[in-house]
TORKOL-4160 file (C-alpha; in steps of 0.2 Angstrom, whole numbers, padded with zeros to 4 digits, m for minus):
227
<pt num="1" X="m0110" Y="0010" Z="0067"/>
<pt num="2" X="m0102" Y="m0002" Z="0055"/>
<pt num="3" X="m0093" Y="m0018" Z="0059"/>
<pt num="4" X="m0074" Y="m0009" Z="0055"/>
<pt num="5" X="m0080" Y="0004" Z="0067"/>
<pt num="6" X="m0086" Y="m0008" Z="0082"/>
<pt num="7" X="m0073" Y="m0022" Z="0082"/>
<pt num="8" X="m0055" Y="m0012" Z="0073"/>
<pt num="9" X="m0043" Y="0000" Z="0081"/>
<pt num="10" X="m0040" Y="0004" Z="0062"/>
<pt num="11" X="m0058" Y="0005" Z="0057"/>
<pt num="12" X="m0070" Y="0020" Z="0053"/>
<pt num="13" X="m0065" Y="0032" Z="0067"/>
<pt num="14" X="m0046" Y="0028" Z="0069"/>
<pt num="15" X="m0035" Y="0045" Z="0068"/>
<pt num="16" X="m0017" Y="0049" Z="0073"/>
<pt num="17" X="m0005" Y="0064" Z="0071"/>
<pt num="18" X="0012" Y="0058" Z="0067"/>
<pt num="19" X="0029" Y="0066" Z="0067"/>
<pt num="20" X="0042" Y="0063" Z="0053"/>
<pt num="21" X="0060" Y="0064" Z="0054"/>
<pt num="22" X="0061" Y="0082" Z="0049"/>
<pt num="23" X="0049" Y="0087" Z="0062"/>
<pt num="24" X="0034" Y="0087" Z="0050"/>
<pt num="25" X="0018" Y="0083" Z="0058"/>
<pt num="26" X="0008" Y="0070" Z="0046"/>
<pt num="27" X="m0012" Y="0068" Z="0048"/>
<pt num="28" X="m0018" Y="0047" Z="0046"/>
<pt num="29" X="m0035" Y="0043" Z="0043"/>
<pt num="30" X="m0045" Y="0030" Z="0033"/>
<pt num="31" X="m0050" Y="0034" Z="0015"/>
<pt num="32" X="m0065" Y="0040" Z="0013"/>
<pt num="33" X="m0077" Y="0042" Z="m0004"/>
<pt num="34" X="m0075" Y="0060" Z="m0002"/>
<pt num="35" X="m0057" Y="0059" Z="m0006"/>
<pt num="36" X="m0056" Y="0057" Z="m0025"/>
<pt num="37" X="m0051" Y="0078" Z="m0026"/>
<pt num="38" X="m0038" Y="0075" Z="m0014"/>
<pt num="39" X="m0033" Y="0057" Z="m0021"/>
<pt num="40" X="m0031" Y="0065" Z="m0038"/>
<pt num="41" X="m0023" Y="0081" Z="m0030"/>
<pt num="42" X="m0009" Y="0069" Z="m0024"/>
<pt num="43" X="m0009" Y="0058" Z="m0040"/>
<pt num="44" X="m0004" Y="0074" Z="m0050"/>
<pt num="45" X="0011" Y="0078" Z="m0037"/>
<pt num="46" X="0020" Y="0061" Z="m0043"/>
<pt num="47" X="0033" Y="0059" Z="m0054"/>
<pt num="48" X="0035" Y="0050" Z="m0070"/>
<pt num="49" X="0045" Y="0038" Z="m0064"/>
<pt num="50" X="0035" Y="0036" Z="m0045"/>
<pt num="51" X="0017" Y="0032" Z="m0056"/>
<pt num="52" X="0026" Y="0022" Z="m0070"/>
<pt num="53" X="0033" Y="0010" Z="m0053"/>
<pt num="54" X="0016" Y="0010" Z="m0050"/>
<pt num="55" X="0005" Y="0006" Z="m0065"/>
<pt num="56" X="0021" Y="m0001" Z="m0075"/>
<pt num="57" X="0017" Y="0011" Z="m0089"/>
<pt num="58" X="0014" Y="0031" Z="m0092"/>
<pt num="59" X="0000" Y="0037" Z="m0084"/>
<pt num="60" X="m0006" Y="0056" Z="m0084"/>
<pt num="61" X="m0021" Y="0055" Z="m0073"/>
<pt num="62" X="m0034" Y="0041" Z="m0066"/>
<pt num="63" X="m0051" Y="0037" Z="m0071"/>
<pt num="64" X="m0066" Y="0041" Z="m0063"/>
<pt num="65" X="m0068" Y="0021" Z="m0062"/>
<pt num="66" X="m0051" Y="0019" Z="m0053"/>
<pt num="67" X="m0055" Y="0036" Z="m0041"/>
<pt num="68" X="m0071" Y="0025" Z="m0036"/>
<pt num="69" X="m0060" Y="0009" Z="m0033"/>
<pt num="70" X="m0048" Y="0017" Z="m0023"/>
<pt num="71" X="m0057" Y="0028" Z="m0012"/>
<pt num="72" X="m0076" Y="0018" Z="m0009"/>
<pt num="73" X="m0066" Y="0004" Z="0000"/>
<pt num="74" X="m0076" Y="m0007" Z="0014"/>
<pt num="75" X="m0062" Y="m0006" Z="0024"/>
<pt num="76" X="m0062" Y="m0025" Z="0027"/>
<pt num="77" X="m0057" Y="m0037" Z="0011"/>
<pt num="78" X="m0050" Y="m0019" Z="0005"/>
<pt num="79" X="m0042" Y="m0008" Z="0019"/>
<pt num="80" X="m0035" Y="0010" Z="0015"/>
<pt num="81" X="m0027" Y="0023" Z="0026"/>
<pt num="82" X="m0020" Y="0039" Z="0019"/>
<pt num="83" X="m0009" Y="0051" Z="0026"/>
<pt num="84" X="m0012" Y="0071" Z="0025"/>
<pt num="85" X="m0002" Y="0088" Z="0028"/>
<pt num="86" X="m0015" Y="0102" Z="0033"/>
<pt num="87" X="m0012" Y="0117" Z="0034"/>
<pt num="88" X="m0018" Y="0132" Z="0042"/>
<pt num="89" X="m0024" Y="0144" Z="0027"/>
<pt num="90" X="m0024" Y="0131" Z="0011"/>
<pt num="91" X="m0033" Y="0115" Z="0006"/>
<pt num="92" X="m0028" Y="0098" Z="0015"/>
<pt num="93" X="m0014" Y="0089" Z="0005"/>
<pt num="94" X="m0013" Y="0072" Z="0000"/>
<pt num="95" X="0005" Y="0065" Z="0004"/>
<pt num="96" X="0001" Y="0046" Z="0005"/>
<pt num="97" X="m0011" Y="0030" Z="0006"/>
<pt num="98" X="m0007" Y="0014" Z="0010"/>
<pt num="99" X="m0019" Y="m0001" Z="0008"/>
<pt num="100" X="m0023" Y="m0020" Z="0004"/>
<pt num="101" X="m0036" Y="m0030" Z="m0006"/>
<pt num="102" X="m0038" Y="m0047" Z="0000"/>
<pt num="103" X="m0038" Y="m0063" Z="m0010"/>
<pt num="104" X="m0057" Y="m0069" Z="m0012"/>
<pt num="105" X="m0049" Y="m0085" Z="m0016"/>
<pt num="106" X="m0038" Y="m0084" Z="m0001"/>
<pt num="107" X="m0047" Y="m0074" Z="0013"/>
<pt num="108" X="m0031" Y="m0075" Z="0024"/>
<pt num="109" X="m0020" Y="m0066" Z="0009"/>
<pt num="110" X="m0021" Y="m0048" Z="0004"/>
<pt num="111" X="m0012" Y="m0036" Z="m0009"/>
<pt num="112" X="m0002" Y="m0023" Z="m0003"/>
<pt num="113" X="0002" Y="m0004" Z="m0009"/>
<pt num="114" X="0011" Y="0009" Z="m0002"/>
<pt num="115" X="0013" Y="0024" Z="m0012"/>
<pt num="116" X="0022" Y="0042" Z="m0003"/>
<pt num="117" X="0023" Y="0059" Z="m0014"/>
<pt num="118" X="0042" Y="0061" Z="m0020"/>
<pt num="119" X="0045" Y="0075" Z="m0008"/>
<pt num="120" X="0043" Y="0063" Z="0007"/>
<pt num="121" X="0053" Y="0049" Z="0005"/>
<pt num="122" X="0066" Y="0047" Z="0017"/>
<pt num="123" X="0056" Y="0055" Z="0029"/>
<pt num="124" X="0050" Y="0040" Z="0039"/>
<pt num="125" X="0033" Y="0040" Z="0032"/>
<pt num="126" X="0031" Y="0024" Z="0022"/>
<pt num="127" X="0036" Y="0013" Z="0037"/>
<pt num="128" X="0026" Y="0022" Z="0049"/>
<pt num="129" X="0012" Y="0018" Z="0035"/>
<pt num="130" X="0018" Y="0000" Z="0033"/>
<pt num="131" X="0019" Y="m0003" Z="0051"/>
<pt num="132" X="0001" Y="0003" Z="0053"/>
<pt num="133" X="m0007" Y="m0008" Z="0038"/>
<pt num="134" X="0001" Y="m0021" Z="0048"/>
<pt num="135" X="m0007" Y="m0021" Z="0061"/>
<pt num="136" X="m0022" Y="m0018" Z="0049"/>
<pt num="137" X="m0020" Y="m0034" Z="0041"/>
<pt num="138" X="m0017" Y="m0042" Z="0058"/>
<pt num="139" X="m0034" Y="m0036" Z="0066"/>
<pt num="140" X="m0044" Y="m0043" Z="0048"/>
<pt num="141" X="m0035" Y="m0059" Z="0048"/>
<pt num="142" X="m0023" Y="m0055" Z="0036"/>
<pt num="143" X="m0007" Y="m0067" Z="0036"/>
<pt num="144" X="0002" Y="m0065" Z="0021"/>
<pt num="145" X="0005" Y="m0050" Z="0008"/>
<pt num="146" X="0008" Y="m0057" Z="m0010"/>
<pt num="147" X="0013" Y="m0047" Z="m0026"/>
<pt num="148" X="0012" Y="m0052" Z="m0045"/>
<pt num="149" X="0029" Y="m0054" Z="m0054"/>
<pt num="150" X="0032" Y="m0053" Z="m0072"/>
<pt num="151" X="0036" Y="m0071" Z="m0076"/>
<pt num="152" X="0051" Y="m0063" Z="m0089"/>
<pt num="153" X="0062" Y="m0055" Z="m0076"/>
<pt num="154" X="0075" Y="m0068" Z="m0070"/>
<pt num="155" X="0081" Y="m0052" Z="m0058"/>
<pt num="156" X="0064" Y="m0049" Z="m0052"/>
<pt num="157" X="0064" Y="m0067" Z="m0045"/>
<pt num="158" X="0081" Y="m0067" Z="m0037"/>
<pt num="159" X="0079" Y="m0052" Z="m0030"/>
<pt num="160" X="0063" Y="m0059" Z="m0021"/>
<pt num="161" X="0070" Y="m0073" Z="m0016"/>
<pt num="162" X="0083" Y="m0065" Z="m0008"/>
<pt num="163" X="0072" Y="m0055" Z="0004"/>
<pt num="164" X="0066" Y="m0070" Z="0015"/>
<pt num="165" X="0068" Y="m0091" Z="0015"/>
<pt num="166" X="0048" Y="m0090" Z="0019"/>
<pt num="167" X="0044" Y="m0083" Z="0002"/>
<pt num="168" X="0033" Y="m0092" Z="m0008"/>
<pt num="169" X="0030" Y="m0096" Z="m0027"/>
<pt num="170" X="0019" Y="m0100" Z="m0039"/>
<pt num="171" X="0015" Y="m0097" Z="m0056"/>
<pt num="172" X="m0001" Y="m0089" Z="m0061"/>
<pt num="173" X="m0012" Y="m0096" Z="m0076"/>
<pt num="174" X="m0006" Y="m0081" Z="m0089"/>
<pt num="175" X="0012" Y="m0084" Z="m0083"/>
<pt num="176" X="0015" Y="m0070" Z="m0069"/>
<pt num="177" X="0023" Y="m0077" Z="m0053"/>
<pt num="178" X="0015" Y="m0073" Z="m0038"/>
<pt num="179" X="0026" Y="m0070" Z="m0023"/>
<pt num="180" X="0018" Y="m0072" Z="m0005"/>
<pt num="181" X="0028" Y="m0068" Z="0011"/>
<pt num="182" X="0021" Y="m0068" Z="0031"/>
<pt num="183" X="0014" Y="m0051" Z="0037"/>
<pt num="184" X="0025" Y="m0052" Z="0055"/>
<pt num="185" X="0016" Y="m0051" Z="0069"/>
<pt num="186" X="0013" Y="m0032" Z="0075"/>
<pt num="187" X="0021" Y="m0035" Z="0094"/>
<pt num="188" X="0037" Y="m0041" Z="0083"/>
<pt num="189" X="0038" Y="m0027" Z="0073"/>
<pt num="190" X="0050" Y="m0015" Z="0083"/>
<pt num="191" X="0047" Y="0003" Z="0079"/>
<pt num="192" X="0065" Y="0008" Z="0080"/>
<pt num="193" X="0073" Y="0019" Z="0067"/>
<pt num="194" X="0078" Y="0009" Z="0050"/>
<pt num="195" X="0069" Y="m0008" Z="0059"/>
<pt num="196" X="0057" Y="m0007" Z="0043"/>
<pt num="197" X="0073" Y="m0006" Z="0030"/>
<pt num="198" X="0076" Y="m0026" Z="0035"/>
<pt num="199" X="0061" Y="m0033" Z="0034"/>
<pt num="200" X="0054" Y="m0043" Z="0020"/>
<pt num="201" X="0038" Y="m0034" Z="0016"/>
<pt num="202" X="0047" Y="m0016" Z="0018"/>
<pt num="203" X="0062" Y="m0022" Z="0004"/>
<pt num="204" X="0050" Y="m0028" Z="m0007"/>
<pt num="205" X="0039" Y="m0012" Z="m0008"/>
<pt num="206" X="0055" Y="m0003" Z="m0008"/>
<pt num="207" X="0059" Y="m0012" Z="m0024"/>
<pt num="208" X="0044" Y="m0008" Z="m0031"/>
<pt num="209" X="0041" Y="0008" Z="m0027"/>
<pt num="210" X="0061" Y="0011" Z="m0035"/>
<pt num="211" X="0054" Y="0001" Z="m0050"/>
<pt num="212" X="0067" Y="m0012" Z="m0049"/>
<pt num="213" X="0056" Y="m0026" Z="m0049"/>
<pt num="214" X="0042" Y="m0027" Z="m0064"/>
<pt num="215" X="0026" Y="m0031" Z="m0054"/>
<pt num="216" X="0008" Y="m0031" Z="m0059"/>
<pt num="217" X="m0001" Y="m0017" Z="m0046"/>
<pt num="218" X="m0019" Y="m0026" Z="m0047"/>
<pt num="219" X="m0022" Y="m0015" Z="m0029"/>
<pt num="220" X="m0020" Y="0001" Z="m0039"/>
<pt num="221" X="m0033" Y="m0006" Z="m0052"/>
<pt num="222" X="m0054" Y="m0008" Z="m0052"/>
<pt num="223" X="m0056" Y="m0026" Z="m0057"/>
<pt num="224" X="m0066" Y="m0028" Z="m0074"/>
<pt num="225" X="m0080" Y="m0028" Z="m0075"/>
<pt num="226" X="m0089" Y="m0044" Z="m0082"/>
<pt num="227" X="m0094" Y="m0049" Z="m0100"/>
């Protein structure tokens, strides 16, 4: 039994049906290695636009590297949860993961993605998602989410900074900004209808996933390798 699995609600064994706004019944559980069909499966169901949002460039498929990255996850210092449609004849489907990589540098900051196939936007899934990594982050000590910024976009910035006066800035050593802002605590964070459209976090992955902020996704991304 691992240390995710003794001490996490969100650890090895968590599971949970939820239901979408159009009455769609939605499969959550952590990412597993075995997962890189149905990772890949889902990859190949997004749009142009959704993948360039995420890897700020065309992308046809992922690497094995990258399949590896994302799905062979400790589930502490990188957490991942994805979100499945099954289905009573066919193969599982992948409609969503969500997840964050913590800082090594800065143990109480972490990374955050949240990616949802096209055909379920709107549907509720994405803050259900958010709302769960949350509580996630909470449980590992998690205080702040932060995302990379192209130094370059004047609009990027503003639009940040509009999202919260607890925001915080600093330039990076190859001339990104990084943008860091509070994870709210999980007993604050109201599971009403449209709650999740007014908080800081939601907006900013919002913008991202609609590409109108230019963002470095090092989440999405295996680190290199050295030498």
């Amino acid at each position: 039994m691992g240390v995710a699995e003794q001490h996490y609600r969100y650890g090895e064994s968590y599971e949970e049906t939820v239901q979408l706004s159009d009455g769609q019944r939605i499969f959550l559980r952590p990412v597993r290695p075995d997962d890189k069909q149905l990772l890949l499966d889902g990859f190949e169901h997004l749009s142009a636009d959704s993948r360039y949002a995420r890897f700020m460039a065309p992308k046809a498929t992922l690497t094995e590297r990258e399949l590896r990255y994302l799905t062979e996850v400790d589930g502490i210092d990188h957490f991942a949860i994805g979100a499945i449609r099954k289905h009573l004849v066919s193969k599982p489907e992948g409609v969503g993961s969500a997840r964050f990589v913590r800082l090594s540098d800065q143990p109480d900051t972490a990374e955050p993605a949240v990616t949802i196939l096209d055909d379920f936007h709107g549907k509720g899934l994405g803050a259900i998602m958010l709302q769960r990594l949350i509580e996630a982050a909470w449980e590992r000590d998690v205080r702040w989410f932060c995302t990379e910024l192209l130094a370059d976009n004047t609009a990027s910035r503003r639009m940040i900074e509009s999202l919260s006066p607890d925001v915080k800035f600093r330039h990076s050593g190859d001339g990104a900004i990084i943008a860091t802002l509070p994870v709210p605590e999980p007993d604050q964070t109201p599971t009403a209808p449209g709650f999740f459209d007014e908080t800081p976090i939601r907006k900013l992955l919002s913008y991202v996933a609609r590409a109108k902020v230019s963002v470095r996704p090092r989440v999405t991304r295996p680190p290199e390798p050295p030498g």
